[in-house]
TORPA-4810 file (N, C-alpha, C, O; in nm, 3 decimals):
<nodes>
NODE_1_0.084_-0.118_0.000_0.000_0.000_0.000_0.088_0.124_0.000_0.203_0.112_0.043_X
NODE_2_0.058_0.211_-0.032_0.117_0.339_-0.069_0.117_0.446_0.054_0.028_0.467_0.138_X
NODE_3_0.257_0.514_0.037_0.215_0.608_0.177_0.161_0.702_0.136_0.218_0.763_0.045_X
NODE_4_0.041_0.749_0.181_-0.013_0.872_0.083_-0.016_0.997_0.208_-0.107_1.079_0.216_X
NODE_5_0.105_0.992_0.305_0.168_1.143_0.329_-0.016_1.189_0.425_-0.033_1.311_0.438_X
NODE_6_-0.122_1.107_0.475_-0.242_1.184_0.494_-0.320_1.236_0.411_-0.402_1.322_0.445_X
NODE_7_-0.311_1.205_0.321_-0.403_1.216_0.179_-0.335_1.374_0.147_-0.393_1.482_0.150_X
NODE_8_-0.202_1.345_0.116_-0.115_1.473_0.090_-0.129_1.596_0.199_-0.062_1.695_0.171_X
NODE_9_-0.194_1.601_0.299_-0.205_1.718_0.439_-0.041_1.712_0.501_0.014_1.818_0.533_X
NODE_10_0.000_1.638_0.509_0.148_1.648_0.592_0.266_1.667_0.522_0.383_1.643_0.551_X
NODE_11_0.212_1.716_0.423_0.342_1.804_0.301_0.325_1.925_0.292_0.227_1.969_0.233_X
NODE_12_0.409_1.998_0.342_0.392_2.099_0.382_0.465_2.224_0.273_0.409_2.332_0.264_X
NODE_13_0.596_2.196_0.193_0.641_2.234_0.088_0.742_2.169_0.004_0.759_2.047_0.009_X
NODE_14_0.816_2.255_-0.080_0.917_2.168_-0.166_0.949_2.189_-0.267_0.897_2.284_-0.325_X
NODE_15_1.060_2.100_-0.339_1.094_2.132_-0.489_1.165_2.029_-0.540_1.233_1.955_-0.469_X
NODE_16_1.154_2.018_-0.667_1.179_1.892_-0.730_1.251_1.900_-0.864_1.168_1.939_-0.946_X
NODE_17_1.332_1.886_-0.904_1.405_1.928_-0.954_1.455_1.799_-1.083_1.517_1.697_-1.052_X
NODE_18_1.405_1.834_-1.249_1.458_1.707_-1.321_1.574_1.782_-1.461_1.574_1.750_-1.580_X
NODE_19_1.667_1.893_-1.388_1.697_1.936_-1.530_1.841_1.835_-1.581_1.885_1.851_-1.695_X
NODE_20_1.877_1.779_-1.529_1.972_1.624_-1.543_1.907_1.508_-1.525_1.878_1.453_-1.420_X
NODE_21_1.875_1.456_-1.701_1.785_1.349_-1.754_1.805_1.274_-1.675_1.918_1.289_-1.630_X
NODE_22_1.733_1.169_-1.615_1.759_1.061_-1.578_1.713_1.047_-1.382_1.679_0.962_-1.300_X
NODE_23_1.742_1.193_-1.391_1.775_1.169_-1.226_1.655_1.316_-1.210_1.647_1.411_-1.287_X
NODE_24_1.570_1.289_-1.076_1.487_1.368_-1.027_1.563_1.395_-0.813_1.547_1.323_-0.714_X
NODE_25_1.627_1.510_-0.828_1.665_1.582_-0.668_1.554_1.661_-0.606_1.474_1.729_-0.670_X
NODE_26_1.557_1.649_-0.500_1.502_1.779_-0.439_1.459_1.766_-0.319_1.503_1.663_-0.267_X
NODE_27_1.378_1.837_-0.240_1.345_1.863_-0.102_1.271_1.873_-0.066_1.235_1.990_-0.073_X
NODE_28_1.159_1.772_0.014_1.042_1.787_0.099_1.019_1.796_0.190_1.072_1.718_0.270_X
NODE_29_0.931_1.891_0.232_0.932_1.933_0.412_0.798_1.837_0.460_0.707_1.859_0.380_X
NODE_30_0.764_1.753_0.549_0.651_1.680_0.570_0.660_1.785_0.751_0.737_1.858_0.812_X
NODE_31_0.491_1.709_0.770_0.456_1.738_0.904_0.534_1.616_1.040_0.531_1.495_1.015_X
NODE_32_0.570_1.644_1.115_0.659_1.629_1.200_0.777_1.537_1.199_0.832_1.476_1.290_X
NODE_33_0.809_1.547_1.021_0.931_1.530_0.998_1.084_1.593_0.962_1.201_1.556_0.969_X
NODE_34_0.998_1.727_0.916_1.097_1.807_0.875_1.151_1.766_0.739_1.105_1.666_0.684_X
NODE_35_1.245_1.838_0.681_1.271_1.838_0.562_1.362_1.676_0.518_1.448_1.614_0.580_X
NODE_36_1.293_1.649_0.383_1.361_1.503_0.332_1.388_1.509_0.203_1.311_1.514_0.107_X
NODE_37_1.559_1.510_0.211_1.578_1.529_0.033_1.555_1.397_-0.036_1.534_1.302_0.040_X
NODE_38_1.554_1.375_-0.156_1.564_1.279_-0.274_1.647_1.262_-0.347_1.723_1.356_-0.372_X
NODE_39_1.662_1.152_-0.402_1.740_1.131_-0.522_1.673_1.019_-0.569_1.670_0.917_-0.500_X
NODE_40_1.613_1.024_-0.685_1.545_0.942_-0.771_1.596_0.934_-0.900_1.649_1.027_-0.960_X
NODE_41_1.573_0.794_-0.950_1.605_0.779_-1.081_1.488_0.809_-1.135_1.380_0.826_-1.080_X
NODE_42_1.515_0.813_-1.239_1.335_0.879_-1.361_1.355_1.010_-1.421_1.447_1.092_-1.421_X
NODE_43_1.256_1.005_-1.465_1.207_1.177_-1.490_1.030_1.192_-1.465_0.943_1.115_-1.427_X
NODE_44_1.035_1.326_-1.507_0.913_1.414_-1.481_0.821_1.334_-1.634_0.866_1.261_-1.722_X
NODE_45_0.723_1.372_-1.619_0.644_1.322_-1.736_0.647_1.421_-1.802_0.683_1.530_-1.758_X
NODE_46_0.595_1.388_-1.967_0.633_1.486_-2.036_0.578_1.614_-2.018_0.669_1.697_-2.008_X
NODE_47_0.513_1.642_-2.013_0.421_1.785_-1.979_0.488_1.860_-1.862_0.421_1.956_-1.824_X
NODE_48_0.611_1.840_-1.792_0.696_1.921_-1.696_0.839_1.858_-1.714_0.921_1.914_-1.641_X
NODE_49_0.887_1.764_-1.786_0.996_1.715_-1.799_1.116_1.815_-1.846_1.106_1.903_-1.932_X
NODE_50_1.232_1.782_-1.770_1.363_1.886_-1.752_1.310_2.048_-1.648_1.357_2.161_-1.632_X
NODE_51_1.206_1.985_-1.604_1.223_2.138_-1.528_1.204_2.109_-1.374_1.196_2.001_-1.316_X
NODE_52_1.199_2.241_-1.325_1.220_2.215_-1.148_1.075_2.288_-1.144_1.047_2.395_-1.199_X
NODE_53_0.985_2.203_-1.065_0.900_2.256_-0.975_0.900_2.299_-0.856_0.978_2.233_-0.788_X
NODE_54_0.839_2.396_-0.789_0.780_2.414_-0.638_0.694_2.364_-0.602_0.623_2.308_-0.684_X
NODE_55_0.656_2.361_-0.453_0.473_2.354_-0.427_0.489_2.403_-0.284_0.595_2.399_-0.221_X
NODE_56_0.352_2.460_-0.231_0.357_2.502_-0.127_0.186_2.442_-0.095_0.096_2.485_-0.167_X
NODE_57_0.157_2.351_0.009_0.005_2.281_0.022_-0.056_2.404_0.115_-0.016_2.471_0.210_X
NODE_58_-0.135_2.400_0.060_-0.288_2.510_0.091_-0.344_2.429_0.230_-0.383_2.475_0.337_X
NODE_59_-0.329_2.247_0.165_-0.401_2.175_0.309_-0.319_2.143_0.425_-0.355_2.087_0.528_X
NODE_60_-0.169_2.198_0.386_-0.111_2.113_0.530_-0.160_2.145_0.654_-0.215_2.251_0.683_X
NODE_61_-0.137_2.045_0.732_-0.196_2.026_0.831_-0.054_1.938_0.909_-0.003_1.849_0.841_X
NODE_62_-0.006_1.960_1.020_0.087_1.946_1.115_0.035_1.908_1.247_0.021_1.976_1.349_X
NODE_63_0.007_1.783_1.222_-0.059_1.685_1.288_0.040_1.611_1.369_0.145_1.562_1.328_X
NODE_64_-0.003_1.608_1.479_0.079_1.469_1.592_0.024_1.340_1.491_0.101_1.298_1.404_X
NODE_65_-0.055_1.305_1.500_-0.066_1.178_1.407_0.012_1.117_1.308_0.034_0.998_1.288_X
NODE_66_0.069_1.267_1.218_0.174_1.209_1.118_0.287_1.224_1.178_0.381_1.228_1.099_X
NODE_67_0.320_1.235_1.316_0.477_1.167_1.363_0.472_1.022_1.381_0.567_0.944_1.370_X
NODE_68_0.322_0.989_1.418_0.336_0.827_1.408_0.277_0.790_1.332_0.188_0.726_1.387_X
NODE_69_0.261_0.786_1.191_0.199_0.745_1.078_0.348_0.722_0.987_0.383_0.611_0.946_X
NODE_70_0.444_0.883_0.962_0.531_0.893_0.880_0.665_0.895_0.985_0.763_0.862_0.919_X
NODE_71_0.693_0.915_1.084_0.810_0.938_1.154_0.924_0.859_1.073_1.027_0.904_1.021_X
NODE_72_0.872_0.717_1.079_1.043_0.671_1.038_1.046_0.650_0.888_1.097_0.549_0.840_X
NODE_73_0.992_0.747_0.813_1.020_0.754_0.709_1.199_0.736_0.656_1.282_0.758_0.744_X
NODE_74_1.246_0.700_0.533_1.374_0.695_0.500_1.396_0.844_0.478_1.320_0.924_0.425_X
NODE_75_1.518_0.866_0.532_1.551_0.979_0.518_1.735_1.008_0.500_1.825_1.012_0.583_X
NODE_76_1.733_1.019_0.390_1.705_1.070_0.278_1.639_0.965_0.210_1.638_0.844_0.235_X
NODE_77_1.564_1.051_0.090_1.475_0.935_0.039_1.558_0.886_-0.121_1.586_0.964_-0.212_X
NODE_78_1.578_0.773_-0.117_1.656_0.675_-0.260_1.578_0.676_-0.350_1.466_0.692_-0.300_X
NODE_79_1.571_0.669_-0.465_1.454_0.531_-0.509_1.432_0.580_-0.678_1.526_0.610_-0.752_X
NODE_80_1.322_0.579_-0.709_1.306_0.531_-0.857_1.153_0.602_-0.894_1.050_0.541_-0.867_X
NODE_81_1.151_0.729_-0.954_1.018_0.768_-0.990_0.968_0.689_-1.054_1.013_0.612_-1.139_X
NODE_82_0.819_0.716_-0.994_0.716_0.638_-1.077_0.619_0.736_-1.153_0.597_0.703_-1.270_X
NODE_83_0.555_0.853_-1.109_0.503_0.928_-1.199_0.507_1.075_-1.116_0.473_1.078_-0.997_X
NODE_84_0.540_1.166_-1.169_0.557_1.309_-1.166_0.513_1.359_-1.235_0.558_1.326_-1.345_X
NODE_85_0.407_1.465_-1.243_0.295_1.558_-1.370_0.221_1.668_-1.287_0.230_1.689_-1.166_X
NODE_86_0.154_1.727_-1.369_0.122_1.796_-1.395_-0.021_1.793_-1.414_-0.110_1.875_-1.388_X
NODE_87_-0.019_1.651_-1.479_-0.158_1.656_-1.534_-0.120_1.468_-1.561_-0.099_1.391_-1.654_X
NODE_88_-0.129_1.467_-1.418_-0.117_1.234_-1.417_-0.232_1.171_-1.484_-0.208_1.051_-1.499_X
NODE_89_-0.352_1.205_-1.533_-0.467_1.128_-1.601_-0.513_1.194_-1.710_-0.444_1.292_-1.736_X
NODE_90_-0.576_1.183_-1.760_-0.659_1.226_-1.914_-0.783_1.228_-1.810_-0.796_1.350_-1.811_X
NODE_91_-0.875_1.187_-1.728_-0.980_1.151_-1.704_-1.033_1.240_-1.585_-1.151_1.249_-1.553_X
NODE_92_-0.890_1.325_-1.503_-0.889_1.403_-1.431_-0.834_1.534_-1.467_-0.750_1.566_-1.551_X
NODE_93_-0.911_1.611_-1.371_-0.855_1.732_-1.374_-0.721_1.788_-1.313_-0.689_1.794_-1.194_X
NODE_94_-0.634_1.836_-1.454_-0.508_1.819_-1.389_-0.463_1.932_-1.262_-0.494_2.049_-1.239_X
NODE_95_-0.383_1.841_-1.202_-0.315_1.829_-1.072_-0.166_1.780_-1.012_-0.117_1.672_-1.046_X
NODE_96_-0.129_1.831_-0.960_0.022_1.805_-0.892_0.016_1.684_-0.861_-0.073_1.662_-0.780_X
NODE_97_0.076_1.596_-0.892_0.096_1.458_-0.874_0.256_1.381_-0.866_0.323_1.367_-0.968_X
NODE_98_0.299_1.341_-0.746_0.403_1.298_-0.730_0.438_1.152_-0.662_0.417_1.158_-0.541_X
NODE_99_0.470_1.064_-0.691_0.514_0.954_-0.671_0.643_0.862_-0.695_0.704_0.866_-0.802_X
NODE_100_0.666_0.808_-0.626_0.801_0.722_-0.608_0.811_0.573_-0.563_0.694_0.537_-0.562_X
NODE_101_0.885_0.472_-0.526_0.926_0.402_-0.496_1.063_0.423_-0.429_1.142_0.493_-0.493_X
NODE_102_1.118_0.358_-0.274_1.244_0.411_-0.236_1.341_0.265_-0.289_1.320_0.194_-0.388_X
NODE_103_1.433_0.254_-0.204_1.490_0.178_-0.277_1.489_0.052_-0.168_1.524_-0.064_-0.187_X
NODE_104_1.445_0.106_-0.065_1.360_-0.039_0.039_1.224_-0.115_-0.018_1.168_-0.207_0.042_X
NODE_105_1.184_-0.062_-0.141_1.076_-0.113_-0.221_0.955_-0.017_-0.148_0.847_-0.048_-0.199_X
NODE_106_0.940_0.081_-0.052_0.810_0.154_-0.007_0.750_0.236_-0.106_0.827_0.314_-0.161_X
NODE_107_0.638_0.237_-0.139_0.570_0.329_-0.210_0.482_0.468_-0.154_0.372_0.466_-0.099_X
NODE_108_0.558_0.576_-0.184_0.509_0.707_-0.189_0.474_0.778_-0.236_0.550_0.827_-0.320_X
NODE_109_0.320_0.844_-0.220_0.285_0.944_-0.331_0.202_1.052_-0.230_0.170_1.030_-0.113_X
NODE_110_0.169_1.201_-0.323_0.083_1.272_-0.263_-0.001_1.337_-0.388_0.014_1.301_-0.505_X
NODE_111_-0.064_1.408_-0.359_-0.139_1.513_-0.479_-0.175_1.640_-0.407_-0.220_1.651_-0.293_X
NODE_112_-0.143_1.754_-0.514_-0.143_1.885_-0.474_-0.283_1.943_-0.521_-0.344_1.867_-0.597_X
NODE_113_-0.346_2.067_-0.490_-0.406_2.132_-0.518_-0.393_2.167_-0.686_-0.275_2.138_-0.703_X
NODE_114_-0.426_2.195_-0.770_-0.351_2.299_-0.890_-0.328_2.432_-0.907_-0.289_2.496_-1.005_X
NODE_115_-0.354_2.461_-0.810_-0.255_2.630_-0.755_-0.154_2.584_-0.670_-0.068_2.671_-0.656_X
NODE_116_-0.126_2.466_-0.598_-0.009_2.455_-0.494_0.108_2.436_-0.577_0.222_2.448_-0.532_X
NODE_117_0.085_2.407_-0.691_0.252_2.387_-0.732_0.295_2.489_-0.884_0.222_2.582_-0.920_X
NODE_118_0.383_2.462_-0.933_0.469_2.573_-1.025_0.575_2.534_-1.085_0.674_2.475_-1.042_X
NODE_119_0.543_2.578_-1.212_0.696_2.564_-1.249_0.801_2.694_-1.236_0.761_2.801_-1.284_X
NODE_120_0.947_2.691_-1.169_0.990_2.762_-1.114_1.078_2.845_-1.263_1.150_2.800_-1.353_X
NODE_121_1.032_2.971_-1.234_1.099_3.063_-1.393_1.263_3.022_-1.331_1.296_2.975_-1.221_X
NODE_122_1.344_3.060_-1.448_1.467_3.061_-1.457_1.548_3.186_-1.370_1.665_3.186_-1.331_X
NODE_123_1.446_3.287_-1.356_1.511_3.394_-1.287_1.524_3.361_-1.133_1.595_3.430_-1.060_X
NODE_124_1.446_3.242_-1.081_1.422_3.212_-0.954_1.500_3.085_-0.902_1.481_3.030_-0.794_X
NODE_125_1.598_3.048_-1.003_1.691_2.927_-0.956_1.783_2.939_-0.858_1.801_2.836_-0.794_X
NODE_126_1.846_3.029_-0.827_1.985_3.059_-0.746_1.935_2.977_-0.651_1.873_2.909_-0.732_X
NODE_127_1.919_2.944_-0.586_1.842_2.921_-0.427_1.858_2.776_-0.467_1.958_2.711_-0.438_X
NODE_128_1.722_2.711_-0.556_1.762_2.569_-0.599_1.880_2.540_-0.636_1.941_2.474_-0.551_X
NODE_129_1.944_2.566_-0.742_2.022_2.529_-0.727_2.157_2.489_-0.715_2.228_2.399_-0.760_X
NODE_130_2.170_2.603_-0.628_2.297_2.521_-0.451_2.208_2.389_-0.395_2.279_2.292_-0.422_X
NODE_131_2.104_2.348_-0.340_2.039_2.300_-0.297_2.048_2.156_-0.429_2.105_2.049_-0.404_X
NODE_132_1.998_2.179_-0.527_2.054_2.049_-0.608_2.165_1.963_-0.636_2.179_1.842_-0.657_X
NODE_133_2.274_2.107_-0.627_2.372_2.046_-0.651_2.430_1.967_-0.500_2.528_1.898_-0.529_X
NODE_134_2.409_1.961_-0.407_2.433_1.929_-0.301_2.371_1.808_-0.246_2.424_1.730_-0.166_X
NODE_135_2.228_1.799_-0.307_2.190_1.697_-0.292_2.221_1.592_-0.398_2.216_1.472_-0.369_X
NODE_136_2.254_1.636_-0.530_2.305_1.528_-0.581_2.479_1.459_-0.600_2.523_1.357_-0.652_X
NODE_137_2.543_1.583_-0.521_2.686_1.546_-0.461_2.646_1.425_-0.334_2.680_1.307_-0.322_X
NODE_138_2.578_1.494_-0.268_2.568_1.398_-0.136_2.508_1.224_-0.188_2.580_1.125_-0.175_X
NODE_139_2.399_1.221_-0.233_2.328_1.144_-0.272_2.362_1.004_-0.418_2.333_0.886_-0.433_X
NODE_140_2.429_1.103_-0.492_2.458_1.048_-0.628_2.515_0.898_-0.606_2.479_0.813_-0.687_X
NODE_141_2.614_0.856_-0.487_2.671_0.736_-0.503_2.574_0.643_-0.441_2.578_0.520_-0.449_X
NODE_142_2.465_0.734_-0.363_2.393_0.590_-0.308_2.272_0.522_-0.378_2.207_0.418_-0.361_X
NODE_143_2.270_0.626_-0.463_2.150_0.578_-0.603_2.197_0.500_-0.677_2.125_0.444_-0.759_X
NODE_144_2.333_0.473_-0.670_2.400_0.383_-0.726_2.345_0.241_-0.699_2.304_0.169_-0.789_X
NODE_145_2.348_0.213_-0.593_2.315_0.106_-0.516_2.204_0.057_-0.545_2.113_0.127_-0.591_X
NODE_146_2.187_-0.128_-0.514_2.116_-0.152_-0.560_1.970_-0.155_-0.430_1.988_-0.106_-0.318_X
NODE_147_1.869_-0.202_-0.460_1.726_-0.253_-0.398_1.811_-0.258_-0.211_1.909_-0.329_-0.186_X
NODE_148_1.782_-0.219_-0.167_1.809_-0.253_0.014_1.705_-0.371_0.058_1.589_-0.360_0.016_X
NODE_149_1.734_-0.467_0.126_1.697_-0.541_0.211_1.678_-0.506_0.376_1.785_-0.471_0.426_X
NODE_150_1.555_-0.508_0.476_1.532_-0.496_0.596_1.603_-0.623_0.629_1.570_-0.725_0.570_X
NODE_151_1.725_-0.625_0.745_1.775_-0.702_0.822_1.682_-0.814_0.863_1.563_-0.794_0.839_X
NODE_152_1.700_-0.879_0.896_1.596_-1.043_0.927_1.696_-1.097_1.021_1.815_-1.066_1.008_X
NODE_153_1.643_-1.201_1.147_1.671_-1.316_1.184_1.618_-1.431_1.105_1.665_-1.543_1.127_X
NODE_154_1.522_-1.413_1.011_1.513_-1.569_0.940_1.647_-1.565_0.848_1.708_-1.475_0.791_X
NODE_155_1.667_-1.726_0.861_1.808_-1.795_0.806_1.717_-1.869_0.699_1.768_-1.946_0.617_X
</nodes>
């Protein structure tokens, strides 16, 4: 089952960043987790692909509940996009849509408002990215890696 973050309420902001094919960086602030960067393999779907988004949720909500719902989230988060848009369905009205897989196999997604998110103009990068490049200095060798296994006593 998918972590769906409180039906996206405990995302509080962020940015996401795909202008180096292949690989999606960036930074999410959740409710009583505080900020969790990424490094994902993938890209953005086509309709936002090579660019860096923002979002800022209209619904967050900073709930005691999501310290014990999301607390031990991975942090930093590994893993392997699964869909990033703009506009994730033909059948819906488009919307901020973000999802992943980490590299412990967990599945994460949320959905934004369609005023909560943006694509960020070029005049407004400085800020991102220092912030990209840092996370994908820090991050880059462990995306390397393959699928993680949870420790076990079964033999």
């Amino acid at each position: 089952m998918a972590q769906k973050f409180g039906n996206g309420r405990w995302v509080r902001e962020g940015f996401l960043d795909n202008r180096i094919q292949g690989t999606v960086v960036g930074r999410i602030i959740f409710a009583a987790v505080g900020p969790v960067d990424l490094y994902l393999r993938g890209d953005f779907k086509a309709d936002i692909a090579g660019q860096v988004i923002q979002f800022r949720n209209s619904r967050f909500e900073d709930e005691e509940l999501a310290g014990q719902v999301i607390g031990d989230i991975e942090n930093p988060q590994i893993g392997t996009v699964n869909l990033i848009s703009f506009d994730p369905h033909p059948n819906l009205i488009p919307h901020p849509y973000v999802e992943w897989f980490s590299t412990r196999s967990n599945h994460y997604r949320f959905e934004l408002e369609p005023q909560d998110a943006w694509l960020v103009p070029s005049t407004d990068l400085d800020i991102i990215d220092d912030q990209s490049r840092q996370i994908r200095a820090t991050l880059a060798g462990r995306a390397m890696e393959g699928p993680q296994r949870e420790e076990s006593d079964w033999v």
